[in-house]
C-alpha positions in Angstrom: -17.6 -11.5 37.6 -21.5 -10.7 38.9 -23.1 -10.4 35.5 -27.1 -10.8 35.0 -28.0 -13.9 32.8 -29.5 -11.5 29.8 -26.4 -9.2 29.4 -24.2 -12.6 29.4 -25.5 -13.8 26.5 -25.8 -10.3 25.0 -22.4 -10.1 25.4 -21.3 -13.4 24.0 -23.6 -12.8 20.9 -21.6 -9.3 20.4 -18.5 -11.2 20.7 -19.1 -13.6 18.1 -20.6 -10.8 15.5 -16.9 -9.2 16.4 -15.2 -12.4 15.4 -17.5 -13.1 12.2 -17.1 -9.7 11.2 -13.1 -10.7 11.4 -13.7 -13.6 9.5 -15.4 -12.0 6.6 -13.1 -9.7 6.8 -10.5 -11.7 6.3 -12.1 -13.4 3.0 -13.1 -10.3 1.8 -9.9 -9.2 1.5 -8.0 -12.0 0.7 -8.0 -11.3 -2.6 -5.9 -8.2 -2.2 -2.8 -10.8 -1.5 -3.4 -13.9 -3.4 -4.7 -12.6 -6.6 -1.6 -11.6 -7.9 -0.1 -15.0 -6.8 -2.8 -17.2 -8.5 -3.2 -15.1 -11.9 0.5 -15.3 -12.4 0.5 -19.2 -11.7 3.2 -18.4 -9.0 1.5 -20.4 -6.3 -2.0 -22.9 -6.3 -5.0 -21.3 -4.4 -5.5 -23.7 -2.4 -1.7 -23.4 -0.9 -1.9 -19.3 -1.6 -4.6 -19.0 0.8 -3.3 -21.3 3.7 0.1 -19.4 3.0 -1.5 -15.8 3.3 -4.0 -17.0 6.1 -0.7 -17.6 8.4 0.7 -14.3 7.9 -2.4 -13.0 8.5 -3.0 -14.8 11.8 1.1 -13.7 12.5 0.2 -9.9 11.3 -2.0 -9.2 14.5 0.0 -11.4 17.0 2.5 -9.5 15.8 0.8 -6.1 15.2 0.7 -3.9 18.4 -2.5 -2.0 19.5 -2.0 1.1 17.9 -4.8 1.0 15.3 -7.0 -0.8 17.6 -6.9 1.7 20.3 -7.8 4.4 17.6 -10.8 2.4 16.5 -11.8 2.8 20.5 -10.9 6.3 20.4 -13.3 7.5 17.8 -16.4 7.8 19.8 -16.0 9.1 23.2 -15.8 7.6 26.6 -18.8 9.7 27.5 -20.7 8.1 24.9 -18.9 4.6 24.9 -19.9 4.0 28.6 -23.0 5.2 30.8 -24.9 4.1 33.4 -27.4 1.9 31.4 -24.9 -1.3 30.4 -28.2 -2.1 27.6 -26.9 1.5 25.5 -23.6 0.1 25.1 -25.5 -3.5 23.6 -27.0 -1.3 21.1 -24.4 0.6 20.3 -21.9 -2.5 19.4 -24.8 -4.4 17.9 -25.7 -1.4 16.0 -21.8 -1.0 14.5 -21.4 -5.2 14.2 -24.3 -6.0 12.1 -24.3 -2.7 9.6 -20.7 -3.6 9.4 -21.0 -7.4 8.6 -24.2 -6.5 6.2 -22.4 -4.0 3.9 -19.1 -6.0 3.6 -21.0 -9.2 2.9 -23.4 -7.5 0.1 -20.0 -6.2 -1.4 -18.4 -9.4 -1.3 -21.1 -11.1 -2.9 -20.9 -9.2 -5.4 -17.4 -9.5 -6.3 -16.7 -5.4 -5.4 -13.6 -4.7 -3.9 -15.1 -2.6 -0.6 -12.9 -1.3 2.3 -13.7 -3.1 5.2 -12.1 0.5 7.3 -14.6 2.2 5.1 -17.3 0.2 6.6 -16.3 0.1 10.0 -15.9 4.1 10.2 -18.8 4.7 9.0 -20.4 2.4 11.3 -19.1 4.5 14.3 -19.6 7.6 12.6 -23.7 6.8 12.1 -23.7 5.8 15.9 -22.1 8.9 17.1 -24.2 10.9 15.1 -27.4 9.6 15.9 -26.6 10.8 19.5 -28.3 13.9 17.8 -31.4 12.2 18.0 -31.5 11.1 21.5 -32.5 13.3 24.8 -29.6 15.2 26.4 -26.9 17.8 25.2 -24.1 15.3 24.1 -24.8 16.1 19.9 -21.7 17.4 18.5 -19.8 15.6 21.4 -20.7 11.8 20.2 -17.7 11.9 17.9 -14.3 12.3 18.6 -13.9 14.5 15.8 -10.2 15.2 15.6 -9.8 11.3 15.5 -12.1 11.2 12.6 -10.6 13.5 10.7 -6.9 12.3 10.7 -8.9 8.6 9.5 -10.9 10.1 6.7 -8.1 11.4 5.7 -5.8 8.2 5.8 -9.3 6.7 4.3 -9.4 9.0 1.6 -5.9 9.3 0.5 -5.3 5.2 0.4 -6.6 5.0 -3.2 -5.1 7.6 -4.1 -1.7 7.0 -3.1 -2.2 3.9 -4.1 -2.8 4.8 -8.2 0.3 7.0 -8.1 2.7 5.1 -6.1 2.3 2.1 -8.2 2.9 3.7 -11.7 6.0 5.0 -10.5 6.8 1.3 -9.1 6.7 0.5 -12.9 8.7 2.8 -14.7 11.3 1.9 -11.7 10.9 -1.7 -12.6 11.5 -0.9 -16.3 14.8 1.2 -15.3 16.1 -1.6 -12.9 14.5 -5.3 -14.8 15.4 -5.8 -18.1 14.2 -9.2 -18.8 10.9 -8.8 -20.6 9.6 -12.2 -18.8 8.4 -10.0 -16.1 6.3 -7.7 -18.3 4.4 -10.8 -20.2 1.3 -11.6 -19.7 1.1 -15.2 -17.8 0.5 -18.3 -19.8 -2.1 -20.1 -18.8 -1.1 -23.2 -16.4 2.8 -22.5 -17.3 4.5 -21.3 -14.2 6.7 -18.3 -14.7 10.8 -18.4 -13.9 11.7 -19.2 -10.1 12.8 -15.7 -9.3 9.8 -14.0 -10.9 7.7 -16.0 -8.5 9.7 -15.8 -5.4 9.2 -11.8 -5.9 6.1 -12.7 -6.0 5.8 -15.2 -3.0 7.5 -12.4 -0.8 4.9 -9.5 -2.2 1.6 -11.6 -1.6 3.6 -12.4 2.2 4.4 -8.9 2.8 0.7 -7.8 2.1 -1.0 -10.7 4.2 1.3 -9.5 7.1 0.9 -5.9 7.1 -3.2 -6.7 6.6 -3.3 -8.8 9.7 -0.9 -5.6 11.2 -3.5 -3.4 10.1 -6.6 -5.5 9.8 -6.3 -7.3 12.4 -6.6 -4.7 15.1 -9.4 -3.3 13.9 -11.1 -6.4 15.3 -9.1 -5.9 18.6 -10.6 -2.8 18.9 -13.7 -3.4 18.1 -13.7 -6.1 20.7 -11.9 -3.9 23.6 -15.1 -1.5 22.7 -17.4 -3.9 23.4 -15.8 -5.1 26.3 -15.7 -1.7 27.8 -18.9 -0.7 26.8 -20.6 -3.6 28.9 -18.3 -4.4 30.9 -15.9 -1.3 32.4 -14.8 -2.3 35.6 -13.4 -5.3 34.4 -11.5 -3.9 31.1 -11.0 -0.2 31.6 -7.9 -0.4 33.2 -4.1 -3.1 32.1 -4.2 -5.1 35.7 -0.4 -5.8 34.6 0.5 -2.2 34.7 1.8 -0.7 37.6 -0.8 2.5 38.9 1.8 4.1 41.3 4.3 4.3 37.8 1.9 5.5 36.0 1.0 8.0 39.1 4.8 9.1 38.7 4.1 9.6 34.8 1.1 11.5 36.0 3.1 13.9 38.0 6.0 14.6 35.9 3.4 15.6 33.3 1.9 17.9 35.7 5.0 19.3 36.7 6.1 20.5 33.2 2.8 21.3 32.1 2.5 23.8 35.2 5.9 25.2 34.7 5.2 26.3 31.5 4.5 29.9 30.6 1.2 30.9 29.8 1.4 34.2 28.9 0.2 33.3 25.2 -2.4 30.9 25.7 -5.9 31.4 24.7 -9.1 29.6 25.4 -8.3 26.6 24.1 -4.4 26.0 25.7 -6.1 26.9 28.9 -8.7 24.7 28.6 -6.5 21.5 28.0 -3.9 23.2 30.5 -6.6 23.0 33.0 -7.8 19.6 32.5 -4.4 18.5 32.9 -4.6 19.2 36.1 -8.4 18.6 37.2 -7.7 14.9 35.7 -3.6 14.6 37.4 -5.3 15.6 40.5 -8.6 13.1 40.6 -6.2 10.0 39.3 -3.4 10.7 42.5 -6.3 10.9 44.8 -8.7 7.8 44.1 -5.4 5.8 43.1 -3.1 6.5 46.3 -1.7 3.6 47.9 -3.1 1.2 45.4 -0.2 -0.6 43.2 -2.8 -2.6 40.6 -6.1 -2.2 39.1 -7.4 -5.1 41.4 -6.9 -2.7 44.0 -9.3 0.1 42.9 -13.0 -0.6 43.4 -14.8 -2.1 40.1 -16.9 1.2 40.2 -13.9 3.7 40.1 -11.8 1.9 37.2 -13.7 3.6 34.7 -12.9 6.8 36.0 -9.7 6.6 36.2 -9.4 5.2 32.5 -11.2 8.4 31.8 -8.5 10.6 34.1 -5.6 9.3 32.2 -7.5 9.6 28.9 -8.5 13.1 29.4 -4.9 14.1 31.0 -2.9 12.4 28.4 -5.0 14.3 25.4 -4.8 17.2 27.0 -1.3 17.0 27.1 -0.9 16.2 23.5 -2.9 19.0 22.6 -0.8 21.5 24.3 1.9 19.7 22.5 0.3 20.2 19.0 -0.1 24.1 20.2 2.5 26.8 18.7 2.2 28.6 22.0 3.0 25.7 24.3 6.5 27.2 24.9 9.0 24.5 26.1 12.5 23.5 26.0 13.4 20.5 23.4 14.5 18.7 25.9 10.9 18.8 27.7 9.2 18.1 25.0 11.0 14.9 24.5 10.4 13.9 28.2 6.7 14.8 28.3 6.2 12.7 24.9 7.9 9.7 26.5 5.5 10.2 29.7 2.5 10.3 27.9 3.3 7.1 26.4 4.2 5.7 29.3 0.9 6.5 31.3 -1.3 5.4 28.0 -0.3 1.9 29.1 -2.8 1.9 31.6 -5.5 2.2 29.7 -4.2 1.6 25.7 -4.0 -3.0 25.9 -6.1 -6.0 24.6 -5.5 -9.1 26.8 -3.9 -12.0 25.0 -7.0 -13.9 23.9 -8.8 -11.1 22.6 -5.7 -11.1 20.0 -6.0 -14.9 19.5 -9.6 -15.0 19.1 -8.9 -12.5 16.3 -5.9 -13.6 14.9 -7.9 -17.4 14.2 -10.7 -15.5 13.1 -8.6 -13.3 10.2 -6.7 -16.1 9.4 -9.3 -18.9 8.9 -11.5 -16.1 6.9 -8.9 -15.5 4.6 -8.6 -19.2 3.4 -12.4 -19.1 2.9 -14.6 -17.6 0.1 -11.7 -15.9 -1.6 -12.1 -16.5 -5.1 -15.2 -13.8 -6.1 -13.1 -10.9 -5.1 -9.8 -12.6 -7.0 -11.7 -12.6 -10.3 -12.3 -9.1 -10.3 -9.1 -7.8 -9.3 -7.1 -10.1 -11.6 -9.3 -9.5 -14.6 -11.7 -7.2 -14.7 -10.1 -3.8 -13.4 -7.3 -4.0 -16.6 -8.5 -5.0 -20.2 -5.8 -7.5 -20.0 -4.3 -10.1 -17.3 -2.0 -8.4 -15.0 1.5 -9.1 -15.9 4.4 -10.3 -13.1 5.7 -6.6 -12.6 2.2 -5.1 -12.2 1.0 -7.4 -9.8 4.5 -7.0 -8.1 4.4 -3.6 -8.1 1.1 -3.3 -6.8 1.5 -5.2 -3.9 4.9 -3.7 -2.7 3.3 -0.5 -2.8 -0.1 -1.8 -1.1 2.2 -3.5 1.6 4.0 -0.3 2.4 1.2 2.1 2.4 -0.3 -0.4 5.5 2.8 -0.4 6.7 3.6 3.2 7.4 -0.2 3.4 8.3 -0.1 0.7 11.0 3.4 2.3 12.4 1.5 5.7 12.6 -1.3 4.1 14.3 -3.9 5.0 11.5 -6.8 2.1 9.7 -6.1 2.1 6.6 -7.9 0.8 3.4 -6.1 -2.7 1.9 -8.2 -2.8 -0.6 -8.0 0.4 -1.4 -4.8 0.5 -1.7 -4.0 -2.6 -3.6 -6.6 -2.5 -6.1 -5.9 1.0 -7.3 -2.2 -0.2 -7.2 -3.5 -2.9 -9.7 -5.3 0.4 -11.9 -2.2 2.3 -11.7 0.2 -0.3 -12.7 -2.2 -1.4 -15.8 -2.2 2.6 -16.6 1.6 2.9 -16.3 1.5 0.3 -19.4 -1.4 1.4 -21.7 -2.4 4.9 -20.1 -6.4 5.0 -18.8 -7.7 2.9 -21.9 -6.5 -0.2 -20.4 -9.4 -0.3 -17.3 -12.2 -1.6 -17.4 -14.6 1.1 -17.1 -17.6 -1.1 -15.9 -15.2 -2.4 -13.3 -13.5 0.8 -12.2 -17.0 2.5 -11.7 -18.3 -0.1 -9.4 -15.0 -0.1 -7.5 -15.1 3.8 -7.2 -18.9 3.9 -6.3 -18.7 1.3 -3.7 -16.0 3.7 -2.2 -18.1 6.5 -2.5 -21.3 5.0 -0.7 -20.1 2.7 2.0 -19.8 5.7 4.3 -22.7 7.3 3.8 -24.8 3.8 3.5 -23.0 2.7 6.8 -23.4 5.7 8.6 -27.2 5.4 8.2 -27.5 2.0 8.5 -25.8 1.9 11.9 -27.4 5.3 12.8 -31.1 3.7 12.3 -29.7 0.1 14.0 -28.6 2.1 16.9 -31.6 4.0 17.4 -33.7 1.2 17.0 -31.5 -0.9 19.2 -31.6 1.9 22.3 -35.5 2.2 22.0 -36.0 -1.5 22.2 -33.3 -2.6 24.8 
């Protein structure tokens, strides 16, 4: 791999602020699964943390790409890559170190902040200070449909979050009747063996889905690196077969072409012709080649970007009312666009590792400021066994569905307004903390915008200097 001495170690330094941003990641939000463990005396800290730092590291071995690739997605390939290798240095520094900053000042602080908050933002501010540089990209340096369906899985966590678990309670008062369960806990005096194993398998099942969810938010902020410097080495899966994904390519040609057009407008025909502009460049620059290795370092990015551009013009027309096909074809072309995605939608194996060690040894580090808050301050009392239960089913299950759909999703969102909801379901809104509660909802409402013009200012200053 021919790389100049300079960019090496610009690389490696990137790298590492990917992994430490992991790693504070993973002590940051630590709290959200052992909290409810160690303020019910169900389980020691010490062993809590090692027990939740495994699941975590399991969680993105485990966790698919899904999320990652839709951190990658949100800025463009356009702006991701160009010719100067130094613009993509300043972009990933840029997003790293506003990143690390903000979660690190909210950490110190004890706020629960939403390390998808922060990294959105991040990518946001960089894509938008594309405003400010020569050229026509502007509007373009944000994949804006991307962005929307995040901010809105962003902005809907807490909320969801606060509702879901009140209902949790009033199901556990229907279903539990021992009152044990509703106590608050007695200091040092661990509570009955099943009350704890429902806890045990709560704090688990959040520490999983986190390193699910988390975790490939460092995958993909690492594949974005990597393809930003380096594209001819990680555009393209060199374990994927290109003359199977050139048979995807054409059987998603052929039912896009057959399809009648009679309704489309300016947009169908504009995805309904890149379909074929991309189909058409990918055949030709990949004929007779059967793996990546094959295709000259120079043309790999391209034909990432001709499988990108096919495949989401496909899905558009898929998403269109007048995209008239049979059921059956829109069954087969949704199983071909997954197929071909395969090409370009992977993280090789130690890019998980590295991330998976970095998550999990973060999250048996530096845990206890964030604990304290969300086990006492956000209620006026302790939380009790069913609120911290209920908060962290519900937390785990919001990531969950969130990580199976692909989308980043806030765990500390989503488990610390569990914790409000559930100490509402008992004494209505008088039981928060309103100090608490106001720094939680005004760190939520300013990491965007403080992110977005942290790492818009970063990236600027990073382009004019590299």
């Amino acid at each position: 791999m021919g790389i100049e001495t300079g960019l090496l170690v610009l690389l490696v330094i990137c790298l590492l602020l990917a992994c430490f941003f992991e790693f504070i990641n993973g002590f940051h939000d630590t709290a959200n699964a052992v909290a409810t463990v160690i303020y019910t005396n169900s389980m020691k800290p010490t062993v809590a943390v090692v027990y939740s730092g495994i699941l975590n590291f399991i969680g993105v071995l485990l966790g698919g790409i899904a999320v990652a690739m839709g951190i990658v997605n949100l800025l463009p390939m356009e702006v991701l890559v160009d010719a100067n290798p130094y613009h993509g240095v300043a972009l990933v520094l840029a997003l790293l170190i506003s990143s690390i900053v903000w979660n690190f000042g909210t950490w110190y602080f004890g706020i629960p902040a939403s390390s998808s908050h922060t990294l959105i933002g991040s990518i946001l501010g960089i894509g938008l200070a594309f405003y400010f540089l020569p050229g026509d990209i502007g509007g373009n340096a944000v994949n804006w449909d991307k962005a929307k369906d995040t901010g809105l899985a962003l902005l809907l966590s807490p909320l969801v979050g606060f509702s879901l678990a009140i209902i949790m309670m009033f199901i556990f008062k229907r279903l539990i009747k021992n009152e044990v369960i509703y106590k608050e806990p007695v200091p040092g005096k661990k509570p009955p063996i099943w009350v704890r194993m429902l806890l045990w398998l709560t704090c688990g099942m959040v520490s999983f889905f986190h390193g699910q969810n988390d975790g490939q938010k460092g995958v993909g902020i690492i594949m974005m690196i990597l393809i930003a410097i380096l594209p001819g080495y990680f555009s393209l899966d060199e374990k994927v077969n290109i003359q199977s994904v050139a048979a995807n390519v054409s059987k998603i040609e052929y039912i896009i072409a057959n399809t009648d057009t009679t309704k489309f407008g300016e947009d169908e025909f504009k995805h309904f012709n890149n379909v074929k502009k991309y189909a058409a460049t990918y055949k030709k620059v990949t004929d007779g080649k059967f793996s990546s290795k094959d295709v000259a370092i120079a043309e790999r990015f391209g034909v990432r970007k001709d499988v990108v551009k096919l495949t989401k013009g496909a899905e558009k027309l898929l998403k269109s009312p007048n995209f008239a096909i049979s059921g059956n074809d829109k069954k087969i072309l949704e199983l071909e666009i997954k197929s071909a995605k395969k090409l370009v939608e992977y993280a090789p194996g130690w890019v998980i590792i590295m991330i998976s060690i970095s998550l999990g040894l973060g999250t048996m580090i530096g845990w206890k400021r964030v604990v304290k808050t969300i086990g006492e301050k956000i209620g006026k009392q302790h939380m009790s066994y069913a609120q911290g239960a209920s908060a962290e089913i519900v937390a785990s299950i919001g990531i969950g569905m969130a990580t199976w759909k692909g989308l980043p999703v806030s765990t500390t969102h989503m488990l610390s307004s569990g914790i409000a909801g559930s100490m509402v379901a008992k004494k209505g809104l008088k039981n928060l903390q309103k100090k608490t509660v106001v720094n939680i909802l005004l760190a939520w409402l300013l990491t965007l915008p403080v992110t977005i013009i942290l790492s818009g200012s970063l990236f600027l200053l990073f382009r004019w200097i590299l």
